[in-house]
Every structure is written in C-alpha cells, then in structure tokens.
C-alpha positions as CSV (number, residue, x, y, z in Angstrom):
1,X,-2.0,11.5,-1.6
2,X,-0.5,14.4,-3.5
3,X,-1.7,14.8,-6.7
4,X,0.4,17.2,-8.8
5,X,3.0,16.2,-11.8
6,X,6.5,17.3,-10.2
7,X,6.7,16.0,-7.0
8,X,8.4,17.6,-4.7
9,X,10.5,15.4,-1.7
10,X,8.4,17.5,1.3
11,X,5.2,16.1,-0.2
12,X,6.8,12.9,-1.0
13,X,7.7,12.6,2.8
14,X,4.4,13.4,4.3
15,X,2.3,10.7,1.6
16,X,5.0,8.1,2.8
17,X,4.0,9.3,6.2
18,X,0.3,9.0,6.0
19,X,0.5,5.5,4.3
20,X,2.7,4.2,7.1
21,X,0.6,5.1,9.8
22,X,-2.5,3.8,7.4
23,X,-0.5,0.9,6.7
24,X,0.2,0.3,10.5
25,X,-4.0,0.7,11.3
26,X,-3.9,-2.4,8.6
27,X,-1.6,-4.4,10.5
28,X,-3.5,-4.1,14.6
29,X,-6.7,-4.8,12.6
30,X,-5.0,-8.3,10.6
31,X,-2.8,-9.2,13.9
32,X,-6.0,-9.1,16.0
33,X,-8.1,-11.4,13.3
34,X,-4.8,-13.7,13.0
35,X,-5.0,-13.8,16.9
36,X,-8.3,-15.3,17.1
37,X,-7.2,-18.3,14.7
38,X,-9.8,-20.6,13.1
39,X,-11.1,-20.4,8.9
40,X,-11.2,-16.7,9.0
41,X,-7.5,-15.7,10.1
42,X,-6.8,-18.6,7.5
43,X,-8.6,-16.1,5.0
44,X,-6.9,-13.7,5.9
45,X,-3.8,-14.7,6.0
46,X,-4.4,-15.8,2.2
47,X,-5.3,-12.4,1.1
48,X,-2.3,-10.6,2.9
49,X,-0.2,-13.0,0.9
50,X,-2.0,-12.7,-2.1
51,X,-2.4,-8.9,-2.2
52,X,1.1,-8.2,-1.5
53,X,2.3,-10.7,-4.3
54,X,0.8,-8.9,-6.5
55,X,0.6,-5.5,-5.6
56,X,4.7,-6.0,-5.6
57,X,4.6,-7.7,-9.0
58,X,2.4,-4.6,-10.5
59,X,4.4,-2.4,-9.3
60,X,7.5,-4.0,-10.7
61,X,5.5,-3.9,-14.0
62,X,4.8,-0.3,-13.8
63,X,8.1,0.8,-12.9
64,X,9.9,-1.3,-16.0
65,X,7.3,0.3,-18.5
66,X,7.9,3.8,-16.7
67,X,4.3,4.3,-15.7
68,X,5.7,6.5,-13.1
69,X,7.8,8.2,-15.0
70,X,11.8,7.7,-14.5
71,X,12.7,11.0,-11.9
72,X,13.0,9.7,-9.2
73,X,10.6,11.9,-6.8
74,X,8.1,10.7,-10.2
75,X,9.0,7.1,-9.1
76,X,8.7,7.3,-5.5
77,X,5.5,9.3,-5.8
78,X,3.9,7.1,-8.1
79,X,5.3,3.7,-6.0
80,X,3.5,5.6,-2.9
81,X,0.3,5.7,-4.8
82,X,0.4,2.2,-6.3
83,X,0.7,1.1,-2.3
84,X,-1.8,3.4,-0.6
85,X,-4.8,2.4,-2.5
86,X,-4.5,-1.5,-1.3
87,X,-3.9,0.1,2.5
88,X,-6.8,1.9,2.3
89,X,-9.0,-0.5,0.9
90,X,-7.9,-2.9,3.4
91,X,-8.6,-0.2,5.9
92,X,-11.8,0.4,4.9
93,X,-12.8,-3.6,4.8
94,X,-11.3,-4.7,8.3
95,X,-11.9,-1.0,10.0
96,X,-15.1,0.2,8.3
C-alpha cells in the first residue's frame, strides 16, 4: 500500500488494484475449503462472516470520526488500507 499523506488518484488506483487481485487469491482459497464441506468449511464460513461484519463496521467507525481524514483520495486511501490488512492476513493463513 502507498504510504504517503496526500494521496494521489494513480496510486489510489493501483492499491485498489493489488487488493482486488489479493482479495480474489482469498476467495479460490475459501471457495476450495467451502467445497470440501464438513466442520472446517463451517469454520470458515463463520469467520468470512465474522470478519467482514466487522471489518465493515470499523471502518464505518473510522470514517464517522475522520480517521482518514475527510478528502476524499484521504478516505479512499485510508478505506483501502483498513481492507488490505484483513486480505492479506487471510492470505497468509489459507495460502501460507
């Protein structure tokens, strides 16, 4: 992620880039555990539920208390951010 304090919208596009194509690693590695059913697609399927409940609700606080500032390349840089550290956690966990 770019890490600078204005933002521009070329470095805005390429983060939003890299965490959808993260993001998309993340969802072959959850679809291929759903696929195989049983107790541990059932934990997984939690946790995708879980996490995104309340990586949307921090985010939601963060954006009302202007965490990320109130631009809005500020906003969607910092809204990138917020997302990309779940994704590549996630990443890390399911792809090592």
């Amino acid at each position: 992620m770019t890490k600078t304090k204005n933002p521009n919208w070329f470095d805005i596009s390429m983060d939003a880039w890299a965490l959808a194509a993260e993001s998309n690693m993340v969802i072959a590695a959850r679809l291929g555990s759903l696929a195989l059913g049983g107790p541990n697609a059932a934990r997984e399927a939690e946790r995708m539920v879980s996490e995104k409940v309340a990586a949307n609700m921090a985010l939601g606080v963060d954006l009302m208390t202007g965490k990320h500032g109130l631009s809005p390349e500020s906003v969607m840089s910092g809204s990138i951010a917020h997302y990309s550290k779940s994704v590549t956690a996630n990443r890390k966990r399911l792809l090592g």
